[in-house]
C-alpha positions in Angstrom: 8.2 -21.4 15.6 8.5 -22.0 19.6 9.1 -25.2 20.5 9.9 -27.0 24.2 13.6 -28.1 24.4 14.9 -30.8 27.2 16.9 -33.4 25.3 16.4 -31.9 21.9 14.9 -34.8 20.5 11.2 -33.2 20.2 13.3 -29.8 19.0 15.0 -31.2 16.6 12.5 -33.8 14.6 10.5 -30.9 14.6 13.2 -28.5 13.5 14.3 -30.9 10.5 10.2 -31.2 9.1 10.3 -27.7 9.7 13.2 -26.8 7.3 12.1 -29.4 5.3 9.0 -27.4 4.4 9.7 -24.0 5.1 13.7 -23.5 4.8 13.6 -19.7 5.9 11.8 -20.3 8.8 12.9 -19.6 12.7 12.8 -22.0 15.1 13.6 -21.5 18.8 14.2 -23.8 21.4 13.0 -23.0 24.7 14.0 -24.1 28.6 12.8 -23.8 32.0 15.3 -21.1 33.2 17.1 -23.4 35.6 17.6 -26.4 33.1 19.3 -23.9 29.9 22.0 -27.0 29.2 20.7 -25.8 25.2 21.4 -22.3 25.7 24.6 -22.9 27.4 25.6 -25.3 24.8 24.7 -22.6 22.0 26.9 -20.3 23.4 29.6 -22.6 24.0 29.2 -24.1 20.5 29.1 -27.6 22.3 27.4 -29.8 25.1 27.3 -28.6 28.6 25.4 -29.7 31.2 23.0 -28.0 34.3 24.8 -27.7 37.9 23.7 -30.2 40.0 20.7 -29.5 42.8 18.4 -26.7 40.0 14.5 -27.2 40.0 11.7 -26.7 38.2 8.3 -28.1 38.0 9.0 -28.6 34.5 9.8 -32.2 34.8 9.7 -33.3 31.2 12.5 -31.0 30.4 15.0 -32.1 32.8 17.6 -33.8 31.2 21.0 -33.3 32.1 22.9 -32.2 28.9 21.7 -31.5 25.4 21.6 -35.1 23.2 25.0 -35.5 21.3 22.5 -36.2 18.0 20.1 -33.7 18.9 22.5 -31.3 19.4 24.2 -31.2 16.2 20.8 -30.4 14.6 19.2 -27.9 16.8 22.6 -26.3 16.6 22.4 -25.8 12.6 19.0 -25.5 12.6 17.6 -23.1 15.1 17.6 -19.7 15.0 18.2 -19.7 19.3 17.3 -20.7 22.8 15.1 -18.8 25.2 14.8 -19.7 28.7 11.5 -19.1 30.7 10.9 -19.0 34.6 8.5 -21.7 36.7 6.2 -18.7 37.7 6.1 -17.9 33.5 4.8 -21.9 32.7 2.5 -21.5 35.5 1.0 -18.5 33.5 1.1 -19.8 30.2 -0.5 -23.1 31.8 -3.4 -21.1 33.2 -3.7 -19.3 30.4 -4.3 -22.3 28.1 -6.7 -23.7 30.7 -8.7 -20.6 30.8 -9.0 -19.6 27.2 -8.0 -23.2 24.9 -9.6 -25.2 27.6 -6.7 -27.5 26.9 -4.5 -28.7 29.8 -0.5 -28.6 29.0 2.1 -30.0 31.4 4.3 -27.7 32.6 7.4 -28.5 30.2 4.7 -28.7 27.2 3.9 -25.3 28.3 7.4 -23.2 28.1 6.6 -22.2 24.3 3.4 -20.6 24.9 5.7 -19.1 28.2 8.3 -17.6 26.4 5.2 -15.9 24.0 3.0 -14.6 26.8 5.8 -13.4 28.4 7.5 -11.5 24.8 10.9 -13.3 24.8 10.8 -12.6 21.2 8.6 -10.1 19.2 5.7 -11.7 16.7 4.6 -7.9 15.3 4.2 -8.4 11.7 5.1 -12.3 11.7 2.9 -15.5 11.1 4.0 -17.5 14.4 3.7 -21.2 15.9 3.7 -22.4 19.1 4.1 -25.7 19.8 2.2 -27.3 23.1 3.1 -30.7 24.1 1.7 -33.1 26.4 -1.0 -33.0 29.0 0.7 -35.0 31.7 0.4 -32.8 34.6 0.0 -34.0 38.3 -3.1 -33.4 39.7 -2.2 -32.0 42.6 0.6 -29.5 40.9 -2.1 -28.7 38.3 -5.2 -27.7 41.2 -2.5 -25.8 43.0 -1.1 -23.5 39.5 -5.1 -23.8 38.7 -5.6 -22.5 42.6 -8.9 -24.4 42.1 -9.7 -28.0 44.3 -10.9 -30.8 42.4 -11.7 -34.0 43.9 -8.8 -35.9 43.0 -10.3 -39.4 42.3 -13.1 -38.4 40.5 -13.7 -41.5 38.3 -15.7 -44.0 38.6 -14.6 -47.7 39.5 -14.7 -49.8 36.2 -14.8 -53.4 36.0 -12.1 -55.1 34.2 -14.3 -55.9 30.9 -15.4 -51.8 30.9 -11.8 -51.3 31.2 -10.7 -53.5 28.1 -13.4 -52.0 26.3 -12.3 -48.5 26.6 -9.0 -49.4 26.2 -9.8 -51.2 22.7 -11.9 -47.8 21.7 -8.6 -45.7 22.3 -6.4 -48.7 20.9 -8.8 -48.4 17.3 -8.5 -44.4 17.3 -4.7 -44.9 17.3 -4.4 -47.4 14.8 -6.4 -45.0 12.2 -4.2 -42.2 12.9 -1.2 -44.2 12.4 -2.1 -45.9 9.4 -3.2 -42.3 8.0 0.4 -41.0 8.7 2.5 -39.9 6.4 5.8 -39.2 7.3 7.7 -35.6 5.8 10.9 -36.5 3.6 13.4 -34.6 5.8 16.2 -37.3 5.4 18.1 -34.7 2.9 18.2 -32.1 5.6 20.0 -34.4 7.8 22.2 -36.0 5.6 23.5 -32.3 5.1 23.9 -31.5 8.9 26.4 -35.1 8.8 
């Protein structure tokens, strides 16, 4: 299993369901190249932080040094970290556009990344990738896309069309929610404490 890594909190609820169901499983955490505080902090065997000044468009995956919590779980539970470069979640963002007609921000996108770009072999193995969140500026997304899209292309709504699409999306979550049932993963943790 590929899953996105800033803080570790996405990483790590997901690692814990994960060995939860599937104990034999590997997971591995993946970074914009530039931000690989998890990495570091693997191979230091604890927290370290990025040097000051890095970039990457992958903005949701910025944070500064690994969770104190998160890390203590990622750190028993994955497998390891991979790192992937802007130009490689620009692919993999293109990629999903063009084939899953699904639009993934850029830090959502680092999973499917490391894959297209083979940081780890999948011959012979049933594999996951995990895409998260569609929260892309416009602008950065046309530009990776190298397409131009008008970039208010909505329609003005009046404020009772507004509350009524906002109710239907309110309703959907509510029966999602109510239809969730959440994985008993508590022994897992309890062991890593």
């Amino acid at each position: 299993v590929l899953i996105c890594c800033g803080g570790g909190g996405l990483s790590a609820g997901s690692a814990v369901s994960i060995k939860a169901i599937s104990p034999k499983t590997d997971i591995y955490l993946i970074e914009p190249e530039n931000f690989n505080d998890t990495e570091r902090s693997f191979v230091n065997k604890r927290r370290v932080s990025n040097e000051i000044g890095k970039q990457s468009i992958c903005d949701a995956l910025l944070a500064d040094t690994p969770g104190e919590l998160t890390f203590k779980i990622n750190s028993k539970l994955a497998a390891g970290v991979l790192t992937v470069s802007d130009e490689e979640v620009k692919e993999a963002m293109r990629f999903s556009f063009q084939h899953f007609k699904m639009v993934i921000e850029p830090g959502g996108a680092v999973a499917l990344a490391a894959a297209l770009s083979r940081k780890i072999e999948f011959s012979g193995k049933v594999s996951v990738i995990v895409l998260s969140g569609g929260n892309v500026d416009l602008d950065l997304f046309n530009q990776i896309l190298g397409i131009e899209f008008d970039s208010n292309p909505l329609p003005s709504l009046s404020s009772d069309e507004k509350m009524e699409v906002l109710n239907i999306i309110l309703a959907y979550y509510r029966l999602h929610i109510n239809n969730f049932k959440p994985l008993k993963s508590l022994e897992i943790v309890k062991n890593i404490f």
